[in-house]
C-alpha positions as a Markdown table, in Angstrom:
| # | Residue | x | y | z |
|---|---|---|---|---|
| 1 | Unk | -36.0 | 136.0 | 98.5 |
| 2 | Unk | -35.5 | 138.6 | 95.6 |
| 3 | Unk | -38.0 | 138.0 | 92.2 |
| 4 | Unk | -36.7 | 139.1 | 89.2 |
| 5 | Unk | -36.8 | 139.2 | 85.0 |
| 6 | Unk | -34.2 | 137.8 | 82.7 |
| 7 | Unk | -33.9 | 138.4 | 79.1 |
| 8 | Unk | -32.2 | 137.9 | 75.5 |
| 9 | Unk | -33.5 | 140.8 | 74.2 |
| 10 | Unk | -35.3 | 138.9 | 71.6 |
| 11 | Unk | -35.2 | 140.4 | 68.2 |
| 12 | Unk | -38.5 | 140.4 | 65.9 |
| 13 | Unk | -39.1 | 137.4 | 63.4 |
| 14 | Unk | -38.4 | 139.6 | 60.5 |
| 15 | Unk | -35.3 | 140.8 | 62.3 |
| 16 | Unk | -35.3 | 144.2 | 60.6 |
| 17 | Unk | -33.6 | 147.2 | 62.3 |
| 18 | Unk | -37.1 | 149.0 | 62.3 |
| 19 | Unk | -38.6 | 146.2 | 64.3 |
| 20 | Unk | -35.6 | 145.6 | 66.2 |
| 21 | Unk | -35.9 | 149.2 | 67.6 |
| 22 | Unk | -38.9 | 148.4 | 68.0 |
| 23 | Unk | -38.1 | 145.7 | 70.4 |
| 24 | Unk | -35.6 | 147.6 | 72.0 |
| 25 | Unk | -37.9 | 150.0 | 73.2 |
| 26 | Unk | -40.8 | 147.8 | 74.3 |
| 27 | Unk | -37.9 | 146.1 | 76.4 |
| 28 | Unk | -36.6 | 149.4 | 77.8 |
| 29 | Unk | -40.6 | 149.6 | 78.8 |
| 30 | Unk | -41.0 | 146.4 | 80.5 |
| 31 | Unk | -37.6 | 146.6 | 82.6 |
| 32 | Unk | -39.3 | 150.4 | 83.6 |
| 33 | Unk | -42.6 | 148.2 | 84.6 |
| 34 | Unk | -41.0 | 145.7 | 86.7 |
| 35 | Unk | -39.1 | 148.8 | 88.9 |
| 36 | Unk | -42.4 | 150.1 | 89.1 |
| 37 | Unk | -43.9 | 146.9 | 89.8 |
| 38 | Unk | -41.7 | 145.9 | 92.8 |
| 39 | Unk | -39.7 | 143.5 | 91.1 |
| 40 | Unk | -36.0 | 143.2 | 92.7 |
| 41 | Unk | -33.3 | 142.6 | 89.9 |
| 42 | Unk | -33.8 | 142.5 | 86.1 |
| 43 | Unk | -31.4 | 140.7 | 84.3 |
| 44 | Unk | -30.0 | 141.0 | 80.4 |
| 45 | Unk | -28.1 | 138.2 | 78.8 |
| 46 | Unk | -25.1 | 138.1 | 76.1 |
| 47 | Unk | -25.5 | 137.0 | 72.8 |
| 48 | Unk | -24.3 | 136.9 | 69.4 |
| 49 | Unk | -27.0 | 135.8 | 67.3 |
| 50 | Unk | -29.5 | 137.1 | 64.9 |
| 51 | Unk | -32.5 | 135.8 | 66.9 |
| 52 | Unk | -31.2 | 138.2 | 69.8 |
| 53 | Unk | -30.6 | 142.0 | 70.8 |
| 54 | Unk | -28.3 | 141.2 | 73.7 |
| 55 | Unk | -24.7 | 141.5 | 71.9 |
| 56 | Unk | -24.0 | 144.7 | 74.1 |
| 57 | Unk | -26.1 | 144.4 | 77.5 |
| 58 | Unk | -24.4 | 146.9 | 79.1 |
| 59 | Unk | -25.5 | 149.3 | 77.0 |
| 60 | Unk | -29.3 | 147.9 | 77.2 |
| 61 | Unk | -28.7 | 147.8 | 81.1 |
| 62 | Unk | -27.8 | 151.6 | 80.9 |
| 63 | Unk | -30.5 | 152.8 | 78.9 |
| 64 | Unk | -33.0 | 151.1 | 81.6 |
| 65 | Unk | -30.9 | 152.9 | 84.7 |
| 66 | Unk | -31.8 | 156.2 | 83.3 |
| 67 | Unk | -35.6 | 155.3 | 83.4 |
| 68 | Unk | -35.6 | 153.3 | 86.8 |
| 69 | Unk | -35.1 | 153.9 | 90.1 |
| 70 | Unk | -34.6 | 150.8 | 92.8 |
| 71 | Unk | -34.6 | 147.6 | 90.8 |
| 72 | Unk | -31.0 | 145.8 | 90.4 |
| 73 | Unk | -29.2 | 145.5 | 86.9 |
| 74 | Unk | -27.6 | 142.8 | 86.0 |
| 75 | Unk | -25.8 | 140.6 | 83.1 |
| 76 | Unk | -27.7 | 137.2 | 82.3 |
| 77 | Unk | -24.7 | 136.0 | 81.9 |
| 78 | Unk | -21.3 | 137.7 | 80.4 |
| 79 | Unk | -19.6 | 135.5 | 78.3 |
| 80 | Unk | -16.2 | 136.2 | 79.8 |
| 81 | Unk | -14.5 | 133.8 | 78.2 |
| 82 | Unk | -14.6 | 135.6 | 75.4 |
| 83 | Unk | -14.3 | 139.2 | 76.8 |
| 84 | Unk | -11.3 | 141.2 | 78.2 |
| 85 | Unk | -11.7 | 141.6 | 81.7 |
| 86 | Unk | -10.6 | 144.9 | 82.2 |
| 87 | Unk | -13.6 | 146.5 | 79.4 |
| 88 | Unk | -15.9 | 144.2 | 81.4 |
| 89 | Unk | -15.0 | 145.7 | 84.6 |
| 90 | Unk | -14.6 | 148.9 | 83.2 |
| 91 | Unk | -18.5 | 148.9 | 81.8 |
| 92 | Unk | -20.1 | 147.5 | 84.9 |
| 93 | Unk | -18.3 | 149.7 | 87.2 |
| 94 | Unk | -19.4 | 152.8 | 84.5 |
| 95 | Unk | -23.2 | 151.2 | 84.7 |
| 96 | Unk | -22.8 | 151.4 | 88.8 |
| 97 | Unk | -22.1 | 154.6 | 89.1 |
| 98 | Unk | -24.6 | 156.1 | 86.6 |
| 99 | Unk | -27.5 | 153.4 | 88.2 |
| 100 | Unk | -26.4 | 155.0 | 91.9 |
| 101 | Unk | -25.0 | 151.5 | 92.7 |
| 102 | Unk | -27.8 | 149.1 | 91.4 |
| 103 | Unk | -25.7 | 147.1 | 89.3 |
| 104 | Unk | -24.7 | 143.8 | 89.1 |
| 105 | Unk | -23.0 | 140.8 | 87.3 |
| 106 | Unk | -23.3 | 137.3 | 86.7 |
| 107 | Unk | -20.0 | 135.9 | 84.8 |
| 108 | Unk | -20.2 | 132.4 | 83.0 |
| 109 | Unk | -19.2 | 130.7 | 79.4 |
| 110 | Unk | -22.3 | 130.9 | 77.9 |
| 111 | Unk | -24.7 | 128.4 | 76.5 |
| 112 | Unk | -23.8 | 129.0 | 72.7 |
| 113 | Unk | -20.4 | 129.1 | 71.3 |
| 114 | Unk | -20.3 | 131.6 | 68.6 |
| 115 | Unk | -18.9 | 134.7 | 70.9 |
| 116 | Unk | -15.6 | 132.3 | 71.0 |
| 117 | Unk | -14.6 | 132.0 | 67.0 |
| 118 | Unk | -16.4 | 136.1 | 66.8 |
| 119 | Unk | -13.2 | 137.5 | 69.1 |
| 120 | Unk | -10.6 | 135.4 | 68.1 |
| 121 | Unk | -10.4 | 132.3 | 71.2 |
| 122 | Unk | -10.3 | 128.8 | 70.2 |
| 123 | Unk | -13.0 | 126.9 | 71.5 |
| 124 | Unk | -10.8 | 124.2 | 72.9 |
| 125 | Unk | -9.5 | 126.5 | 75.6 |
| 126 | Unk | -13.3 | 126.8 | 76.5 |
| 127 | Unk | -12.5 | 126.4 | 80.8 |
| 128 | Unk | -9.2 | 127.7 | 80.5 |
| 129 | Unk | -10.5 | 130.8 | 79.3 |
| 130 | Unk | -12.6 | 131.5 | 81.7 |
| 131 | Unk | -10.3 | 130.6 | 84.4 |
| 132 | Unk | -8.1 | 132.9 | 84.0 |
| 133 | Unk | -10.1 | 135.5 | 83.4 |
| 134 | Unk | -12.3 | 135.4 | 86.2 |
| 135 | Unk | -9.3 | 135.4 | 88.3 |
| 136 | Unk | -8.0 | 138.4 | 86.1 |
| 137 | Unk | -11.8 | 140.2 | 86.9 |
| 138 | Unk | -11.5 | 139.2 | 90.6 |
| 139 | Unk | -8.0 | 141.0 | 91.1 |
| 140 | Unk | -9.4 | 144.0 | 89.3 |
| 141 | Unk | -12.3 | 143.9 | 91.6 |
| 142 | Unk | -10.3 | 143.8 | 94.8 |
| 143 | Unk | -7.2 | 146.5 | 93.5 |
| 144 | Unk | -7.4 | 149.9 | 92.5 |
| 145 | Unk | -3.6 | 148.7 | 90.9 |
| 146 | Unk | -3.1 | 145.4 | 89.3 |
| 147 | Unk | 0.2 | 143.7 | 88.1 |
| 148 | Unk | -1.3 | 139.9 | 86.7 |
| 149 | Unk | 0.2 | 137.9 | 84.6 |
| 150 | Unk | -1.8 | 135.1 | 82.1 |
| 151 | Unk | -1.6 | 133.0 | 78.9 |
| 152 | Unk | -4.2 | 134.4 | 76.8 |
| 153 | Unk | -3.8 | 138.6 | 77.4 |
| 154 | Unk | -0.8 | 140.8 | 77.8 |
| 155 | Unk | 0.2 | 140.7 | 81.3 |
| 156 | Unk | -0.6 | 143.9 | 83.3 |
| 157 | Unk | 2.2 | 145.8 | 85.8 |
| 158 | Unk | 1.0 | 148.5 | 88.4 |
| 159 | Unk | -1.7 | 149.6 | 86.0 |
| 160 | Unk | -4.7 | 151.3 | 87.3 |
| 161 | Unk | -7.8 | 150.5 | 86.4 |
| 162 | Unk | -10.6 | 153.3 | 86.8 |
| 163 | Unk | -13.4 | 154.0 | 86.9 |
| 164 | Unk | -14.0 | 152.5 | 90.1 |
| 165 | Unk | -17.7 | 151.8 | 90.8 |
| 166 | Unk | -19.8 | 153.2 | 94.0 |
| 167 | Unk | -19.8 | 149.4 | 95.5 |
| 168 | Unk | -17.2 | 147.8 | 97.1 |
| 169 | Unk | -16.9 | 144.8 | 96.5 |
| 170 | Unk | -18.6 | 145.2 | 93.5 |
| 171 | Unk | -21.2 | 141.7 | 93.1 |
| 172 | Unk | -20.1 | 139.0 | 90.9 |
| 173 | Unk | -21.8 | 136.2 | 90.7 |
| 174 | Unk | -20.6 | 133.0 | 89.0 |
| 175 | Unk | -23.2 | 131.4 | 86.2 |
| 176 | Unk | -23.1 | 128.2 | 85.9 |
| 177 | Unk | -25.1 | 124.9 | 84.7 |
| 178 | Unk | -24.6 | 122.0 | 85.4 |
| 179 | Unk | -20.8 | 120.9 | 85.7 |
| 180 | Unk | -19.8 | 120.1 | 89.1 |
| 181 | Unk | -16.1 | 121.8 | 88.5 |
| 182 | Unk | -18.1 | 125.1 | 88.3 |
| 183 | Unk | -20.3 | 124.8 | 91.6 |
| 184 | Unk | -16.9 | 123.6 | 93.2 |
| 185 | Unk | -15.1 | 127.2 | 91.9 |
| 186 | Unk | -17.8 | 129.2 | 92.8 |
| 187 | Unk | -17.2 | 127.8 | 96.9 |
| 188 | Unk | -13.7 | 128.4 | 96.5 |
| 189 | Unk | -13.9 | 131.6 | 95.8 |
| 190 | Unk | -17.3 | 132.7 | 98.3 |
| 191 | Unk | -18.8 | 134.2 | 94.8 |
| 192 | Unk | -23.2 | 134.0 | 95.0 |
| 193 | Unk | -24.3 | 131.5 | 92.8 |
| 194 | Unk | -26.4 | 131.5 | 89.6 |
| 195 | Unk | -27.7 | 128.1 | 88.4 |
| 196 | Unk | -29.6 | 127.9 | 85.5 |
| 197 | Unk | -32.1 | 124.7 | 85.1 |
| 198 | Unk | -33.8 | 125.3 | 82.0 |
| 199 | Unk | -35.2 | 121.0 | 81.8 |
| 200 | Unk | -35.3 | 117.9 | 83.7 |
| 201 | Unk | -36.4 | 118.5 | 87.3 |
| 202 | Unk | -34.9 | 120.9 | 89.6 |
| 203 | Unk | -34.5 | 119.0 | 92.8 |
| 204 | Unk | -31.3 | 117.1 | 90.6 |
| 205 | Unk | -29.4 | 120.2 | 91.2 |
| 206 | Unk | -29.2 | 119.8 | 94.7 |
| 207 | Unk | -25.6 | 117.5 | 94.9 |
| 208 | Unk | -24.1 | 119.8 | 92.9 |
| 209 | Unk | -25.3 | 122.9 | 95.2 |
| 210 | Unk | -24.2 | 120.9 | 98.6 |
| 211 | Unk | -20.9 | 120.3 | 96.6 |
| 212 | Unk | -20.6 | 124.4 | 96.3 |
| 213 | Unk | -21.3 | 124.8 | 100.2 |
| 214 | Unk | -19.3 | 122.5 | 100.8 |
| 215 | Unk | -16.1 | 124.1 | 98.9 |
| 216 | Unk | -17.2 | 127.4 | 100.1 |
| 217 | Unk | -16.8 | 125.9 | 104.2 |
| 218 | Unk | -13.6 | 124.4 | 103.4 |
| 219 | Unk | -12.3 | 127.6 | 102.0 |
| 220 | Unk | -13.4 | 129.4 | 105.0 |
| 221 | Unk | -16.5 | 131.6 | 103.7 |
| 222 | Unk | -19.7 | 131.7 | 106.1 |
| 223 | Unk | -22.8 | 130.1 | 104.8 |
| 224 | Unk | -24.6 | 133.9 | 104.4 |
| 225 | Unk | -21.6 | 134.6 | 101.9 |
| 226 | Unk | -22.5 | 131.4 | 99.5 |
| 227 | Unk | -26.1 | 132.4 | 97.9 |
| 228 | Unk | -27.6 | 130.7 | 95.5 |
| 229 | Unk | -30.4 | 131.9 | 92.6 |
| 230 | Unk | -32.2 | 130.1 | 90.3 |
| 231 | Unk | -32.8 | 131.0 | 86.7 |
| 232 | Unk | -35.7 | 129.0 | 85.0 |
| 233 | Unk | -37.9 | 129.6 | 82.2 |
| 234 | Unk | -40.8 | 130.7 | 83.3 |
| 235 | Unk | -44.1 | 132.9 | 82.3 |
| 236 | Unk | -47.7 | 133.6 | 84.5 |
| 237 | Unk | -50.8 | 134.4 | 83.1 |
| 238 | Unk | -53.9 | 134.6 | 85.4 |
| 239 | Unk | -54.7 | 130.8 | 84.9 |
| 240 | Unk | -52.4 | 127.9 | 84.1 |
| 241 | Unk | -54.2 | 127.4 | 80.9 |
| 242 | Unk | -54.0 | 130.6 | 79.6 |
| 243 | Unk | -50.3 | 131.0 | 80.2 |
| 244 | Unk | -50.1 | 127.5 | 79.0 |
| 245 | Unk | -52.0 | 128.5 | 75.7 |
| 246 | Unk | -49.8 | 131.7 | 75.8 |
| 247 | Unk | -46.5 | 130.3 | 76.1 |
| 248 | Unk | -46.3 | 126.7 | 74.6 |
| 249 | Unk | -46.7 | 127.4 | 70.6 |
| 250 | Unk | -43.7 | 130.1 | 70.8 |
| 251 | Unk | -41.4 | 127.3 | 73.1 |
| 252 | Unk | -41.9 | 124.6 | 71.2 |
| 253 | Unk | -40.9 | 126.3 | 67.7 |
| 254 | Unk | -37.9 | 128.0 | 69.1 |
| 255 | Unk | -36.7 | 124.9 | 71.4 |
| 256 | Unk | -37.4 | 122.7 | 68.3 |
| 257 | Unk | -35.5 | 125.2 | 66.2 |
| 258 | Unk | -31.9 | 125.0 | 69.2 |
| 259 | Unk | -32.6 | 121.5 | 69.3 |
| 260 | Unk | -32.2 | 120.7 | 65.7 |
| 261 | Unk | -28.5 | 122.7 | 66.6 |
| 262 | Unk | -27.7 | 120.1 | 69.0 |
| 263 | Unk | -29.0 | 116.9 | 68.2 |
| 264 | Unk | -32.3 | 117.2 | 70.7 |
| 265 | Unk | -35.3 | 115.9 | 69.8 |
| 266 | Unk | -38.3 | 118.1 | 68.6 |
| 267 | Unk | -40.6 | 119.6 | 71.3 |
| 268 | Unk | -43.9 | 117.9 | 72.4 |
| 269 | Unk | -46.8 | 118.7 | 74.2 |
| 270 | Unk | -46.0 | 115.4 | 76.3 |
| 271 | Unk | -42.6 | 116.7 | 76.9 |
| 272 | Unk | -43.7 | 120.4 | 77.9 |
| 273 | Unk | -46.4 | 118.8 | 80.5 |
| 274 | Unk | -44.0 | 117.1 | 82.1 |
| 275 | Unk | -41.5 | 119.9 | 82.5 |
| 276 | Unk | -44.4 | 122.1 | 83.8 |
| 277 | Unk | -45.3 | 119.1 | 86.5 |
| 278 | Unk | -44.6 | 119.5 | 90.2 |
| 279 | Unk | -40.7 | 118.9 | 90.4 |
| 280 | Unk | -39.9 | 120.1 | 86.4 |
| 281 | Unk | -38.3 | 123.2 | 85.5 |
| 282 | Unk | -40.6 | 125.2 | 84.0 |
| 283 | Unk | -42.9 | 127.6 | 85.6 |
| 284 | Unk | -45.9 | 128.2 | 83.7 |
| 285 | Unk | -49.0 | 129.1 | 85.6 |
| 286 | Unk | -51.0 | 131.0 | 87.6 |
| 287 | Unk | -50.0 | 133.4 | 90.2 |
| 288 | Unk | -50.8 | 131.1 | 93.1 |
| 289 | Unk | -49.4 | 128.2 | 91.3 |
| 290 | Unk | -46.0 | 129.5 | 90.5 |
| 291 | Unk | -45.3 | 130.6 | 94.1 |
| 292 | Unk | -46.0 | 127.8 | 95.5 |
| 293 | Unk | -43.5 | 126.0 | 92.8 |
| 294 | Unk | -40.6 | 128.6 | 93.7 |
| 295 | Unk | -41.1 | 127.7 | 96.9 |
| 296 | Unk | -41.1 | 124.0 | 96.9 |
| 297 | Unk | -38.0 | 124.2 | 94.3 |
| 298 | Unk | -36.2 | 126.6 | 97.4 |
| 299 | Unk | -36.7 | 123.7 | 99.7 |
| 300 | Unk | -35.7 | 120.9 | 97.2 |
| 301 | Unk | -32.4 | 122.9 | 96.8 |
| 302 | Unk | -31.3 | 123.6 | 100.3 |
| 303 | Unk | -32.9 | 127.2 | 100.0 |
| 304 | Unk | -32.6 | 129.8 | 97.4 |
| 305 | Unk | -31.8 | 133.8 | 97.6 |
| 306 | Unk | -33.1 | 134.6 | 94.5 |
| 307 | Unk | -35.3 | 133.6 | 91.8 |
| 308 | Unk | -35.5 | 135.1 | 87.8 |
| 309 | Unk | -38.1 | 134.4 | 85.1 |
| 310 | Unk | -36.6 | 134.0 | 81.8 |
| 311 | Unk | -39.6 | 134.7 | 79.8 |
| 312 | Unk | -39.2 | 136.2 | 76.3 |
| 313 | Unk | -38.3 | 133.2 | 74.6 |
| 314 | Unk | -41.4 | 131.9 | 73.4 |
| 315 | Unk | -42.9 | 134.7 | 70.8 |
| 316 | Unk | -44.7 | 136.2 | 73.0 |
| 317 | Unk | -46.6 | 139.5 | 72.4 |
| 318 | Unk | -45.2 | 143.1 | 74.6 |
| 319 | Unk | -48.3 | 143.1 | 76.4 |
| 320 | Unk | -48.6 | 139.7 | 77.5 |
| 321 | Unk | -45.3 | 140.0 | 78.7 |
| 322 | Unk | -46.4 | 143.3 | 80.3 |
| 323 | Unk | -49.0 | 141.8 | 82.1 |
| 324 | Unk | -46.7 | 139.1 | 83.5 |
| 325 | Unk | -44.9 | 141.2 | 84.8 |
| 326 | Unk | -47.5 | 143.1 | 87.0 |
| 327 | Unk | -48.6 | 139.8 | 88.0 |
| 328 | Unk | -45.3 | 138.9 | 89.1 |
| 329 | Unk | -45.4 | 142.1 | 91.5 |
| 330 | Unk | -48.7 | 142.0 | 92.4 |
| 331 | Unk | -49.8 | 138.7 | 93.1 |
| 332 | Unk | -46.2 | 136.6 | 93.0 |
| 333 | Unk | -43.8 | 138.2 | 95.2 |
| 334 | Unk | -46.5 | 139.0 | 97.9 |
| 335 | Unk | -46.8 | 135.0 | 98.1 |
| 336 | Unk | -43.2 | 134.1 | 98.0 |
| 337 | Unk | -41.8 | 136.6 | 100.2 |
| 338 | Unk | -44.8 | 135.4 | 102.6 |
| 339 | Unk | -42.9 | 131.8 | 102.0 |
| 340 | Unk | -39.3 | 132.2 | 102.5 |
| 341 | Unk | -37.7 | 135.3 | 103.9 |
């Protein structure tokens, strides 16, 4: 199973450009720890709010393949509903071949809607959208020279796309949450799955996964073609109470804060206990702890290829973060890779 760090490139609470830098930087720093530290796959997400950093990842992704050497890049997700395909392809091939062939992407519609009105798409086409673009990015993946034909972009005929990146086929993997339609898609078209389960209990998600296995077998893919990762928020300290201590305070003021956005009630400790229990989704602990939870939610979910931490979401400091990471590689992955191969 591969370990690995997603982030939002969280911006500073003063959200000045200084201190954004300044967060820039210290990011660049940790995605150069966890290649160091033995991680396999660090992931930036898309954005287009002022709490986050991530409205360009490629370019974040780029700056962090000049100063690593074996860890995997990847989006965490692309909003390609609201992107043009081509640029997209265009920008991830580019980060491939400056990265030597580390990078990677995971395509979805995003969580938050304000990329949609920002580029000009109307929200009501929100699956339509992504439809055809994905099959637009596919085509452009699998032909040098592409002639496609769609509602919401000028159609294409015999027009080459370059550059062409160093792997072939280049990885796309399809986000999704928790709409069966999207774990259906992703079997149809044998693309590795990324399934973020941010609340409730993991094991819920694992109809919707047999549904995706399913499609992928009818469609005719073999079951080592139809992988499936798992992106949860997560943090370790070197004791559950400390990264409990450490991590709570920051989560409940900015899932308050989203949830005031979206009719959710606000955050309590009760709440947070539960989602850090046995089966929930978080994973807050210590080192021995959190293995043992990425391994029982692998087994609760048919088995899973890869697993990412989102984990700058709750305020915390650059060197607790830091440390997490190094615990991650030291202590973590030794224990889970011990688990499942």
């Amino acid at each position: 199973m591969e370990i690995g760090i997603d982030s939002f490139a969280a911006a500073r609470a003063t959200n000045e450009n200084e201190n954004n830098r300044h967060a820039l930087a210290e990011l660049l720093e940790r995605m150069e720890l966890a290649d160091k530290a033995g991680l396999d796959v660090f992931g930036i997400g898309e954005h287009h709010r002022k709490e986050f950093l991530d409205s360009a990842p490629t370019m974040i992704l780029a700056a962090a393949a000049a100063r690593t050497k074996r860890i995997r890049l990847t989006s965490a997700v692309t909003v390609l509903s609201a992107a043009d395909p081509v640029r997209v392809f265009q920008n991830f091939a580019t980060l491939d071949l400056i990265s030597g062939g580390r990078a990677e992407m995971v395509v979805g519609r995003g969580s938050f809607t304000e990329a949609f009105p920002l580029f000009g798409y109307n929200l009501h086409d929100y699956d339509d959208l992504f439809s055809e673009k994905l099959d637009l990015l596919l085509d452009i993946r699998n032909n040098e020279t592409v002639s496609w034909t769609g509602k919401f972009r000028p159609a294409l005929k015999n027009q080459a796309i370059y550059p062409r990146p160093l792997q072939n086929p280049f990885p796309v993997w399809l986000g999704v949450g928790g709409t069966p339609e999207s774990f259906v898609r992703a079997g149809m078209l044998g693309l590795p799955l990324m399934v973020a389960i941010i609340g409730g209990d993991t094991h819920r998600f694992r109809p919707l996964i047999n549904l995706y296995k399913e499609a992928g077998k009818k469609a005719g893919y073999a079951p080592e073609q139809l992988k499936v990762g798992l992106h949860s928020l997560g943090y370790v300290a070197n004791t559950t109470e400390e990264a409990v201590a450490d991590f709570y305070p920051g989560y409940a003021e900015v899932f308050t804060r989203i949830g005031k956005e979206r009719g959710w009630p606000p955050v309590t400790k009760a709440h947070f206990d539960a989602q850090n229990g046995p089966r929930g989704a978080l994973l807050i602990g210590g080192p021995e702890e959190i293995a043992e939870k990425i391994k029982r939610h692998s087994e609760s979910l048919g088995g899973i290829s890869r697993f990412s931490f989102q984990m700058d979401n709750a305020a915390l400091s650059h060197e607790k973060l830091m440390q997490s990471i190094k615990l991650i590689g030291e202590k973590v992955m030794p224990l889970v890779k011990s688990y499942v191969k």
